[in-house]
N, CA, C and O atoms as a Maestro MAE file, in Angstrom:
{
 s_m_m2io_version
 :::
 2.0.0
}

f_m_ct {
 s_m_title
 :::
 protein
 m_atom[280] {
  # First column is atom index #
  i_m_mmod_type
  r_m_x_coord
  r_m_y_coord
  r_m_z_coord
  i_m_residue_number
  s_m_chain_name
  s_m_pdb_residue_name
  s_m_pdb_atom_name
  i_m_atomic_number
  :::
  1 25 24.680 -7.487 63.449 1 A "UNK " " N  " 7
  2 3 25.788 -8.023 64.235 1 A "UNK " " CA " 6
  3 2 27.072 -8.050 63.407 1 A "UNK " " C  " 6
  4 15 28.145 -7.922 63.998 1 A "UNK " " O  " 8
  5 25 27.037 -8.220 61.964 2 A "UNK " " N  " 7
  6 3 28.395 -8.564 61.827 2 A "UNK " " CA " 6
  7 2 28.584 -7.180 61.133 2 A "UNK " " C  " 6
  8 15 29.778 -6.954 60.937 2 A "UNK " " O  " 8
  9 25 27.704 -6.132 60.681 3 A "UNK " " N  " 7
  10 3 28.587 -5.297 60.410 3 A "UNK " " CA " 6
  11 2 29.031 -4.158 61.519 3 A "UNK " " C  " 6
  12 15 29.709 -3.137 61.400 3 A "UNK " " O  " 8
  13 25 28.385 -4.740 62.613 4 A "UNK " " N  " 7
  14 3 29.200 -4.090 63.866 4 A "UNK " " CA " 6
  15 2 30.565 -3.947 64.035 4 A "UNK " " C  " 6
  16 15 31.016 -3.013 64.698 4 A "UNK " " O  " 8
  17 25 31.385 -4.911 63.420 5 A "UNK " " N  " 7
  18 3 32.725 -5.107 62.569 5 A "UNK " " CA " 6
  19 2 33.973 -3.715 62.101 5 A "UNK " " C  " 6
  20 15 33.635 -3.100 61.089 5 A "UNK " " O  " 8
  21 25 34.783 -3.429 62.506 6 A "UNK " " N  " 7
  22 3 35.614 -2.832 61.724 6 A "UNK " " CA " 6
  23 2 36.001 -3.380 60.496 6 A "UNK " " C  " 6
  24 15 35.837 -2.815 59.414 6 A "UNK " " O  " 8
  25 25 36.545 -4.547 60.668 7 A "UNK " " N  " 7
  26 3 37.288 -5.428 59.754 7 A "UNK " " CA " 6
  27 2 36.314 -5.852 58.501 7 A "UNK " " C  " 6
  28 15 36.685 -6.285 57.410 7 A "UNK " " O  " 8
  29 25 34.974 -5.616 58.943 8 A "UNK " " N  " 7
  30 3 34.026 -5.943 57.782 8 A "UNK " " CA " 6
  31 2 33.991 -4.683 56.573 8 A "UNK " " C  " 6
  32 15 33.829 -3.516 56.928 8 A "UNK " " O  " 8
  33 25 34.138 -5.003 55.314 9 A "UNK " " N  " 7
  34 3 34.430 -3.920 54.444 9 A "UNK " " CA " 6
  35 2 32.916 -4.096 53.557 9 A "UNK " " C  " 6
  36 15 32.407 -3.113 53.017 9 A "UNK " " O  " 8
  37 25 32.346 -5.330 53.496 10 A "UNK " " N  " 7
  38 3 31.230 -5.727 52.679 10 A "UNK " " CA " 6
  39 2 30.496 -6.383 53.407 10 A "UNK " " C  " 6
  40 15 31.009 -7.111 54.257 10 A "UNK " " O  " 8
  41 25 28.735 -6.282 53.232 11 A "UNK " " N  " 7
  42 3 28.332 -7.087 53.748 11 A "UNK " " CA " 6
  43 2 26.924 -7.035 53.085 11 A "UNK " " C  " 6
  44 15 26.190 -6.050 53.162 11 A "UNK " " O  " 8
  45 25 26.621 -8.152 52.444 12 A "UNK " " N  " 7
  46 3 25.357 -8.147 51.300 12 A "UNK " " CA " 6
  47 2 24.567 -9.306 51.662 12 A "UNK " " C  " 6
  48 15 25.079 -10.423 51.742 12 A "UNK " " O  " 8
  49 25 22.981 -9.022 51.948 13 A "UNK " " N  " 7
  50 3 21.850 -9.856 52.285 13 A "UNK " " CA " 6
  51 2 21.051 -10.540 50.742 13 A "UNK " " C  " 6
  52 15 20.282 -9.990 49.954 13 A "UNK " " O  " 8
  53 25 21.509 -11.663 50.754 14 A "UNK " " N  " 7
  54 3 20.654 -12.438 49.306 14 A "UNK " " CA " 6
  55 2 19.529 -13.407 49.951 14 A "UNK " " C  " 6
  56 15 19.280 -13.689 51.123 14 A "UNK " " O  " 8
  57 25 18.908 -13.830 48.642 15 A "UNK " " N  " 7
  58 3 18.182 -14.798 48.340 15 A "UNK " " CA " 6
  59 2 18.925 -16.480 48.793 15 A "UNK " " C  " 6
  60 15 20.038 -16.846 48.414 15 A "UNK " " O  " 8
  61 25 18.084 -17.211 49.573 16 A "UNK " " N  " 7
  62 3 18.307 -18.509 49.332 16 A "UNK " " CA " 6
  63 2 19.040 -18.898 50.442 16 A "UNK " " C  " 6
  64 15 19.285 -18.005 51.253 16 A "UNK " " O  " 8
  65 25 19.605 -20.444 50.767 17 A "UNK " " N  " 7
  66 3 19.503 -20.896 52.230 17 A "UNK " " CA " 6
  67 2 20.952 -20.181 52.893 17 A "UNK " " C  " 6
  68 15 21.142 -20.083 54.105 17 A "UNK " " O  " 8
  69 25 21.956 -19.693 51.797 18 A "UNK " " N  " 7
  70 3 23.190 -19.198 52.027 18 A "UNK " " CA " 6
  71 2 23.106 -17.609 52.163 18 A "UNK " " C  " 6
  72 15 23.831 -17.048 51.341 18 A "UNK " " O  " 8
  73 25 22.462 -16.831 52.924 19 A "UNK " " N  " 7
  74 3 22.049 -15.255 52.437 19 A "UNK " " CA " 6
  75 2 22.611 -14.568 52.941 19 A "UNK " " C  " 6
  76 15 22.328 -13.396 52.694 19 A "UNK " " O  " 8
  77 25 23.718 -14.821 53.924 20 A "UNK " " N  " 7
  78 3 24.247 -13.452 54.151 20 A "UNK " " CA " 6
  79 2 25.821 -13.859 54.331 20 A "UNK " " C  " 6
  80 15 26.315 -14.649 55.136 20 A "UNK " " O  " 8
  81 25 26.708 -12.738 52.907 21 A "UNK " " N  " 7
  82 3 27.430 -12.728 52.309 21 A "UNK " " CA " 6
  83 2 28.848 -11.466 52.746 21 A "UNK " " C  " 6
  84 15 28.829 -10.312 52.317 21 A "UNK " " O  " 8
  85 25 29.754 -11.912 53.476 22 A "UNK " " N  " 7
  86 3 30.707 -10.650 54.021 22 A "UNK " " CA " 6
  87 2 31.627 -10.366 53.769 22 A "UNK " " C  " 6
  88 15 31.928 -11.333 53.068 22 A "UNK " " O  " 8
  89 25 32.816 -9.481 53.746 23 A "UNK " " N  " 7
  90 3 33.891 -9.917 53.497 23 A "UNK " " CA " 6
  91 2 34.246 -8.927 54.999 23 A "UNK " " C  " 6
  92 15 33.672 -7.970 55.517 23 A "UNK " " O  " 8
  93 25 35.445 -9.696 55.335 24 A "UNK " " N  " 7
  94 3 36.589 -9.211 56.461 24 A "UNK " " CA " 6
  95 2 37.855 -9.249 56.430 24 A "UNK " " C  " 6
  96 15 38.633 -10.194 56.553 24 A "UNK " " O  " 8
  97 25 38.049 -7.943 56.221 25 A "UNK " " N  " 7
  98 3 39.995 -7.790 55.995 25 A "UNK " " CA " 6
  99 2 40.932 -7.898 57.677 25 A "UNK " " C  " 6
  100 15 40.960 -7.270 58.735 25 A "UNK " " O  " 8
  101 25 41.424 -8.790 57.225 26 A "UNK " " N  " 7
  102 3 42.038 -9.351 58.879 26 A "UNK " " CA " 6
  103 2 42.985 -10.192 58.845 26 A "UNK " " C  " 6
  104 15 43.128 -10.911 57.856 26 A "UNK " " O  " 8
  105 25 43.772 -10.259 59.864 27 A "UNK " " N  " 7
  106 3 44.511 -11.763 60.097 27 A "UNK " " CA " 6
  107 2 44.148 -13.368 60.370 27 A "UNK " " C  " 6
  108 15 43.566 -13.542 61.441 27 A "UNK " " O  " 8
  109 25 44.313 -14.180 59.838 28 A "UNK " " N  " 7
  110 3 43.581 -15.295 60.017 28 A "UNK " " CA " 6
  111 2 43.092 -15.731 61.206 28 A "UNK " " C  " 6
  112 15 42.109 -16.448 61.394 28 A "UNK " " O  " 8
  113 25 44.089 -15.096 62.263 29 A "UNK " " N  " 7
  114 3 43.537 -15.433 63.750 29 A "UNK " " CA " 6
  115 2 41.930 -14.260 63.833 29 A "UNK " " C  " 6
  116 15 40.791 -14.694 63.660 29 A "UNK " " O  " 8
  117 25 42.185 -13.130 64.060 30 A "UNK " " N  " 7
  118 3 41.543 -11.859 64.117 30 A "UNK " " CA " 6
  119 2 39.965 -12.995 63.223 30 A "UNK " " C  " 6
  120 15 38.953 -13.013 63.924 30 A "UNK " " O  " 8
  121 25 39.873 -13.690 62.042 31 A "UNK " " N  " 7
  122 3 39.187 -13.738 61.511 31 A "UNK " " CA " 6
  123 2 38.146 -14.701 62.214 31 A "UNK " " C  " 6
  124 15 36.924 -14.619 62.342 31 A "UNK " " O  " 8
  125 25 39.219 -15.791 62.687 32 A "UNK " " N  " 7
  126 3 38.590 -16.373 63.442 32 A "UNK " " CA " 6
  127 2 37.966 -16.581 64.544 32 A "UNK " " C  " 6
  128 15 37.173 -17.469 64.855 32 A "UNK " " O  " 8
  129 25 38.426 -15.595 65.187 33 A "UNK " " N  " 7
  130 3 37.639 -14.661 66.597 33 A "UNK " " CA " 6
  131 2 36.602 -14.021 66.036 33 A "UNK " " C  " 6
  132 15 35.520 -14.185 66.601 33 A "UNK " " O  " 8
  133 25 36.629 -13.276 64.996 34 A "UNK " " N  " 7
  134 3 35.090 -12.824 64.743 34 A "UNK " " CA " 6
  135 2 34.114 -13.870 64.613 34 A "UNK " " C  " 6
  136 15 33.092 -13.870 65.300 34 A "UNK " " O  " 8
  137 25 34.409 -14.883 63.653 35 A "UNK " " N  " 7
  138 3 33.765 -15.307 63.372 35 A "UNK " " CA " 6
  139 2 32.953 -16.341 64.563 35 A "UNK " " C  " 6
  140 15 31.742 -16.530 64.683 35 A "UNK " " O  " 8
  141 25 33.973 -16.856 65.289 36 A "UNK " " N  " 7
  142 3 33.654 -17.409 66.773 36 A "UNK " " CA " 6
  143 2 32.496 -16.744 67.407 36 A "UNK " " C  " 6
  144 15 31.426 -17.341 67.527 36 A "UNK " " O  " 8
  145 25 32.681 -15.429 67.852 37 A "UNK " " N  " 7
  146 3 32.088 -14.071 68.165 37 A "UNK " " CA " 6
  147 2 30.930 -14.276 67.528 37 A "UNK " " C  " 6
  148 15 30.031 -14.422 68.357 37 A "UNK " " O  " 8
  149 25 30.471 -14.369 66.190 38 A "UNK " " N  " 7
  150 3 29.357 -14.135 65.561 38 A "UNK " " CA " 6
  151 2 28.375 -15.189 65.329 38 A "UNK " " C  " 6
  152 15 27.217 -15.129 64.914 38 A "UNK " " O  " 8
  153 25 29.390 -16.553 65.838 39 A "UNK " " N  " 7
  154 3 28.494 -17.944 65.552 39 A "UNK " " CA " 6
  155 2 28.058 -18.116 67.175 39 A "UNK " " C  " 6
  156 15 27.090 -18.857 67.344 39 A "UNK " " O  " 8
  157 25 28.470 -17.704 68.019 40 A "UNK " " N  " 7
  158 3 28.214 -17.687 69.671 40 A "UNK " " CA " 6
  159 2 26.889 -17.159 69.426 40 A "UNK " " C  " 6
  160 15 25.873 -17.847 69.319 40 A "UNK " " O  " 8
  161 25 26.973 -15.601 69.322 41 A "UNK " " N  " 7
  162 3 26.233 -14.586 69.536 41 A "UNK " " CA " 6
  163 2 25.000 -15.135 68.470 41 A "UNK " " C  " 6
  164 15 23.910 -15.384 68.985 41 A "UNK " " O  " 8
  165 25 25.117 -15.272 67.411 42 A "UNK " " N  " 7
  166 3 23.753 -15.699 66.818 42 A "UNK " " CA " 6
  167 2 23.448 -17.320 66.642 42 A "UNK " " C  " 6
  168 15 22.254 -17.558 66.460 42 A "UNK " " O  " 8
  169 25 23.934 -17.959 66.655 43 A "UNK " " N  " 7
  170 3 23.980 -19.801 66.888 43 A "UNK " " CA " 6
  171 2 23.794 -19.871 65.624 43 A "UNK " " C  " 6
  172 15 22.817 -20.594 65.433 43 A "UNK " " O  " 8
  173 25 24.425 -19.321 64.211 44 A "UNK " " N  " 7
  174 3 24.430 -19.552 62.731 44 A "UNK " " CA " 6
  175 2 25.950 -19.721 62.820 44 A "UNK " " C  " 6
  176 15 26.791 -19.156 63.520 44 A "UNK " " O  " 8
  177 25 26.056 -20.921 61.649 45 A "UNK " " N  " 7
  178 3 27.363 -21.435 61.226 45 A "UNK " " CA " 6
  179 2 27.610 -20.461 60.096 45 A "UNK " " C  " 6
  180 15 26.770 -19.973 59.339 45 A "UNK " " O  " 8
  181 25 28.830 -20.280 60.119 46 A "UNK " " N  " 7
  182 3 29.403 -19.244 59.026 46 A "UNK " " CA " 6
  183 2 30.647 -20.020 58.131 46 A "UNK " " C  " 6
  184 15 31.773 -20.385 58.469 46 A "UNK " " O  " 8
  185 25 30.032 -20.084 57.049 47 A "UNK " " N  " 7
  186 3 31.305 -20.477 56.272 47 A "UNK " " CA " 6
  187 2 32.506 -19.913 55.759 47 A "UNK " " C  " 6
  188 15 32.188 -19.322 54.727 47 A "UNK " " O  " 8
  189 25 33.531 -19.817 55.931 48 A "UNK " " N  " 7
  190 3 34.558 -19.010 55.464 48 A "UNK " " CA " 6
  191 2 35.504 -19.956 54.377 48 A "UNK " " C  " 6
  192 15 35.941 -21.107 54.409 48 A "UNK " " O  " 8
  193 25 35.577 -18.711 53.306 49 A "UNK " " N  " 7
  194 3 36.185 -18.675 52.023 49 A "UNK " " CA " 6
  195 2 37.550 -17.932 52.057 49 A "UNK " " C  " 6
  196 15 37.542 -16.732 51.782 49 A "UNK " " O  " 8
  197 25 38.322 -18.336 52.265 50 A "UNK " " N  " 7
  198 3 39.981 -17.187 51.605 50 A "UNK " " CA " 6
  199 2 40.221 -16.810 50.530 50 A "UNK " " C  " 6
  200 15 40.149 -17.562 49.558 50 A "UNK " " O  " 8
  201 25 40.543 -15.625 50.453 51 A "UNK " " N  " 7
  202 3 40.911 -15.135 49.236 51 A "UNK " " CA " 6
  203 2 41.896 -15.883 48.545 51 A "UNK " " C  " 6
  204 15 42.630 -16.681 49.128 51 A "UNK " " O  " 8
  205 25 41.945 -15.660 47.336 52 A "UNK " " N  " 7
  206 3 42.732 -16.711 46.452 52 A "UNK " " CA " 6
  207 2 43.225 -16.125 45.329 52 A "UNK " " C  " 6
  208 15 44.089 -16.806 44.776 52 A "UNK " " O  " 8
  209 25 42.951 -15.027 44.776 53 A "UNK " " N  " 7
  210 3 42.877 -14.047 44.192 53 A "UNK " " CA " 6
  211 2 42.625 -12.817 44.531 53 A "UNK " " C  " 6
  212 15 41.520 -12.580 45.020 53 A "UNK " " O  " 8
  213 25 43.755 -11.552 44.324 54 A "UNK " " N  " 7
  214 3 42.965 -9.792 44.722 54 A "UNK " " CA " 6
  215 2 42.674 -9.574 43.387 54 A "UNK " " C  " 6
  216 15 43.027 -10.365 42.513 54 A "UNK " " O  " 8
  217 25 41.865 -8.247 43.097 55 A "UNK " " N  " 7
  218 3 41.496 -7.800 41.889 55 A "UNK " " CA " 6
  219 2 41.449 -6.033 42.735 55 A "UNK " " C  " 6
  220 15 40.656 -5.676 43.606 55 A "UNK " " O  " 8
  221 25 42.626 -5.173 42.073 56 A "UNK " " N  " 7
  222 3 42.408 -3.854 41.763 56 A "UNK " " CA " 6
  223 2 41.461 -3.116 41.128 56 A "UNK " " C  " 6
  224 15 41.894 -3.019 39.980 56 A "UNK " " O  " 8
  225 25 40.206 -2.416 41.205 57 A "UNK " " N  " 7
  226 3 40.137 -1.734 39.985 57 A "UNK " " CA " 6
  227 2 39.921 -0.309 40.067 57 A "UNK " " C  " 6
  228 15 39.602 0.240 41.122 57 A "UNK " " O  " 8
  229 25 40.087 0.295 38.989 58 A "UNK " " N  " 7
  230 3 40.033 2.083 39.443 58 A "UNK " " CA " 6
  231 2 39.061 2.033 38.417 58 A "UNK " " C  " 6
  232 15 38.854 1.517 37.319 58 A "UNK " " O  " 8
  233 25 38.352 3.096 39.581 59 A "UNK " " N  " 7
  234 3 36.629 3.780 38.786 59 A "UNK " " CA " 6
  235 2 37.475 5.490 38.842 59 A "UNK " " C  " 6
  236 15 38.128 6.061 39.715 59 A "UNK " " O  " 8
  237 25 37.017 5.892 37.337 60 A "UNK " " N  " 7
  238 3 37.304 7.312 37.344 60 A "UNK " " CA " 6
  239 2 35.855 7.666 36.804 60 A "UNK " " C  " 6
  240 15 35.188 7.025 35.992 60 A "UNK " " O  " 8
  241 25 35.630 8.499 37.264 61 A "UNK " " N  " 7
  242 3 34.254 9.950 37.419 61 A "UNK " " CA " 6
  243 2 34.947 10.768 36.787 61 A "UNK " " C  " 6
  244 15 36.156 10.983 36.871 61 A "UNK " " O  " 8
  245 25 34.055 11.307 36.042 62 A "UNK " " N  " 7
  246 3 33.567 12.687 35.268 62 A "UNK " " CA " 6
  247 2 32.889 13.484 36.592 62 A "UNK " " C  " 6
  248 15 31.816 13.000 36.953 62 A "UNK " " O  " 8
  249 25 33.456 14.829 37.485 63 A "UNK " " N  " 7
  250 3 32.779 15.212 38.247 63 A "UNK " " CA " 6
  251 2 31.451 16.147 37.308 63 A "UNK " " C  " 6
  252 15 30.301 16.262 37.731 63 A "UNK " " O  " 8
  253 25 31.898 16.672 36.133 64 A "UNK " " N  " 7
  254 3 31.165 17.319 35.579 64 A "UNK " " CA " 6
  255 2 30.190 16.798 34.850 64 A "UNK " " C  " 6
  256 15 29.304 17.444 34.290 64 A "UNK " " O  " 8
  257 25 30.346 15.473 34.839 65 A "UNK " " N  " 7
  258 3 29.059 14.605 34.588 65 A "UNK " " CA " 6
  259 2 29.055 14.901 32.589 65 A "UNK " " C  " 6
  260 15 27.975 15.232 32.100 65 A "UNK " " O  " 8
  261 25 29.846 14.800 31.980 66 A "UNK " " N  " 7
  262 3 30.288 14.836 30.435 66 A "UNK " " CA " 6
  263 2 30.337 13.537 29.649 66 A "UNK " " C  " 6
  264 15 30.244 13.459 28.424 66 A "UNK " " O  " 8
  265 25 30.554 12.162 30.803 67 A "UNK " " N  " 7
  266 3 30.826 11.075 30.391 67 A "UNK " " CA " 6
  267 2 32.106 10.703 30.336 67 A "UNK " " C  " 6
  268 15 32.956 11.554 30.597 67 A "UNK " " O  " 8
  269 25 32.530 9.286 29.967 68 A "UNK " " N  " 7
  270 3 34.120 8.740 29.994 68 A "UNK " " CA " 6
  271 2 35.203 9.380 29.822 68 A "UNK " " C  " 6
  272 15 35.465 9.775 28.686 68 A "UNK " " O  " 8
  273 25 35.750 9.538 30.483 69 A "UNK " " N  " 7
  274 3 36.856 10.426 30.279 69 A "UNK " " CA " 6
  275 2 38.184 9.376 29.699 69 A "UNK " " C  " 6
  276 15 39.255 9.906 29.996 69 A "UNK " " O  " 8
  277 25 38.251 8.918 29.444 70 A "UNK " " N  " 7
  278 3 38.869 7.445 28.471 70 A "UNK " " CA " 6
  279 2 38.580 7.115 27.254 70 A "UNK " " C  " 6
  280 15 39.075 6.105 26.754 70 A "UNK " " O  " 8
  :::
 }
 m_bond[279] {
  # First column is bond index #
  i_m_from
  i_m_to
  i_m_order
  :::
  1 1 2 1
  2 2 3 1
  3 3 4 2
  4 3 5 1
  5 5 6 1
  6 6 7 1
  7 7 8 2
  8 7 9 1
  9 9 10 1
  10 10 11 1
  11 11 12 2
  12 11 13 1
  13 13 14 1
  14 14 15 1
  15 15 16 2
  16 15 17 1
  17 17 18 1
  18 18 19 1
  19 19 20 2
  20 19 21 1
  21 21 22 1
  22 22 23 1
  23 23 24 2
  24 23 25 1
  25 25 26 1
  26 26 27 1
  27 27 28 2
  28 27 29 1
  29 29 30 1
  30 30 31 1
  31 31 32 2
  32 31 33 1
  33 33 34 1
  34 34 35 1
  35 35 36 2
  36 35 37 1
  37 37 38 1
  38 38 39 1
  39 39 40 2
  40 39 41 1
  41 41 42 1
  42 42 43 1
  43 43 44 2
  44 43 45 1
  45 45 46 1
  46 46 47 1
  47 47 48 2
  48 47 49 1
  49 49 50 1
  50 50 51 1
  51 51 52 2
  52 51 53 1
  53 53 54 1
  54 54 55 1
  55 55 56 2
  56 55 57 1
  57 57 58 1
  58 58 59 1
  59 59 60 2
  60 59 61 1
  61 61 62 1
  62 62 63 1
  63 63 64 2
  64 63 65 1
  65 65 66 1
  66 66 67 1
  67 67 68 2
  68 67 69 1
  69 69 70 1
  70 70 71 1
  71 71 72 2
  72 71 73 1
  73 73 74 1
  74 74 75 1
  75 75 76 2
  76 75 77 1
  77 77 78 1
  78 78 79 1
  79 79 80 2
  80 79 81 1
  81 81 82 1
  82 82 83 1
  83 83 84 2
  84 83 85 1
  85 85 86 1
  86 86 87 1
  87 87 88 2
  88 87 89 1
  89 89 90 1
  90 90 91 1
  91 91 92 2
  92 91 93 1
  93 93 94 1
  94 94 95 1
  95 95 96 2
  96 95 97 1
  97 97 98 1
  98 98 99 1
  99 99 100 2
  100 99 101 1
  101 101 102 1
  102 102 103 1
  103 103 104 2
  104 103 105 1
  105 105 106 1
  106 106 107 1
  107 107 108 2
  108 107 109 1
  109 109 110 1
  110 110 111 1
  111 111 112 2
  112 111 113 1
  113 113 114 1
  114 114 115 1
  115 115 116 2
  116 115 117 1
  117 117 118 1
  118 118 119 1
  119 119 120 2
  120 119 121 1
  121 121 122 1
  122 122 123 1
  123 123 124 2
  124 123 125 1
  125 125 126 1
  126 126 127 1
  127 127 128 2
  128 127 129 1
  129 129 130 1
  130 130 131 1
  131 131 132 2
  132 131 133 1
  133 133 134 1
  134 134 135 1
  135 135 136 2
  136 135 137 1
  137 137 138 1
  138 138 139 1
  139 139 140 2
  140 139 141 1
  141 141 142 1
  142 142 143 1
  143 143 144 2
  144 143 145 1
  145 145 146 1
  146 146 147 1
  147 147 148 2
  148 147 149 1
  149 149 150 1
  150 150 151 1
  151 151 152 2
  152 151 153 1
  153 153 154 1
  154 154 155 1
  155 155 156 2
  156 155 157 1
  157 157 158 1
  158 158 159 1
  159 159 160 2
  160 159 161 1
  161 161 162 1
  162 162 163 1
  163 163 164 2
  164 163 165 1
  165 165 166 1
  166 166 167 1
  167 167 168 2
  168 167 169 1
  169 169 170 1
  170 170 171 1
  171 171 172 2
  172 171 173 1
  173 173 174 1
  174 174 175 1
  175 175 176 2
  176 175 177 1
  177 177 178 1
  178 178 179 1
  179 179 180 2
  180 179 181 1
  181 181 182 1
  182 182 183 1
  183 183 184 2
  184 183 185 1
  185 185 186 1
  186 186 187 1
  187 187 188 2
  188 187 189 1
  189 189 190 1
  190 190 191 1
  191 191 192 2
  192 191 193 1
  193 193 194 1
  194 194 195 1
  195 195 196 2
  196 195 197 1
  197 197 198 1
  198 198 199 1
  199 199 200 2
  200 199 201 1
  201 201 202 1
  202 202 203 1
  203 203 204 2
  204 203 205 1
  205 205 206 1
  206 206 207 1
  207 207 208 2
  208 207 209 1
  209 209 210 1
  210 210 211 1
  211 211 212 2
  212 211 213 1
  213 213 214 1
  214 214 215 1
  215 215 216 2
  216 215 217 1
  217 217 218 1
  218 218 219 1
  219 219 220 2
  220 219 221 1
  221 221 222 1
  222 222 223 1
  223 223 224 2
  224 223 225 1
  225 225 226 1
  226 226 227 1
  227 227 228 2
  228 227 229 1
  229 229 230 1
  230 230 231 1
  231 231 232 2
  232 231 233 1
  233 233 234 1
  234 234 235 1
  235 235 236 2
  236 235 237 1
  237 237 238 1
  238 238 239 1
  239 239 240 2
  240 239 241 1
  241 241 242 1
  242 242 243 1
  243 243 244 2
  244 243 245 1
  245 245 246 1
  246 246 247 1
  247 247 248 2
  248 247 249 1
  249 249 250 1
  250 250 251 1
  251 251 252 2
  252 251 253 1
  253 253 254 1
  254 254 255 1
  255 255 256 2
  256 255 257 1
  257 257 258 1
  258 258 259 1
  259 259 260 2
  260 259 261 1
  261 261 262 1
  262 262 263 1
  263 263 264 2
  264 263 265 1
  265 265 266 1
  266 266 267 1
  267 267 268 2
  268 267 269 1
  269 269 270 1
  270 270 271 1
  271 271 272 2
  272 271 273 1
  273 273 274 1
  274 274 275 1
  275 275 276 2
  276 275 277 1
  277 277 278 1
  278 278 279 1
  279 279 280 2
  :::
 }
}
C-alpha cells in the first residue's frame, strides 16, 4: 500500500513493534493526505518525522570495475 505512492522514494520493512519505515517527498498537506489515505485503508497509525536536516551525497563508479577513482 504505501509504496503504491509516487511521492514515496524509500520504503524499508524492519524488525520490532515500529517496522515499517518510509520516506515521502511532498508538501506538508500532500503528506498528510497520504498518510490519512494509508491509516484509513490499513487501520495502522503512522508516525511522521520531518526532515530537519538534507544530506547530499555523490557515489562515483568505476564502470570498468578498477576501483576508486579518488
Amino acid at each position: 500500500a504505501v509504496s503504491a505512492y509516487d511521492e514515496v522514494t524509500h520504503c524499508y520493512e524492519r524488525t520490532g513493534p515500529r517496522n515499517l519505515w518510509f520516506v515521502l517527498v511532498a508538501t506538508p498537506e500532500r503528506v498528510r493526505e497520504i498518510l490519512d489515505q494509508l491509516e484509513a485503508r490499513t487501520g495502522s497509525r503512522f508516525l511522521e518525522h520531518r526532515t530537519t536536516a538534507r544530506f547530499k551525497l555523490n557515489a562515483v563508479f568505476d564502470p570498468e570495475g578498477g576501483g576508486p577513482t579518488r
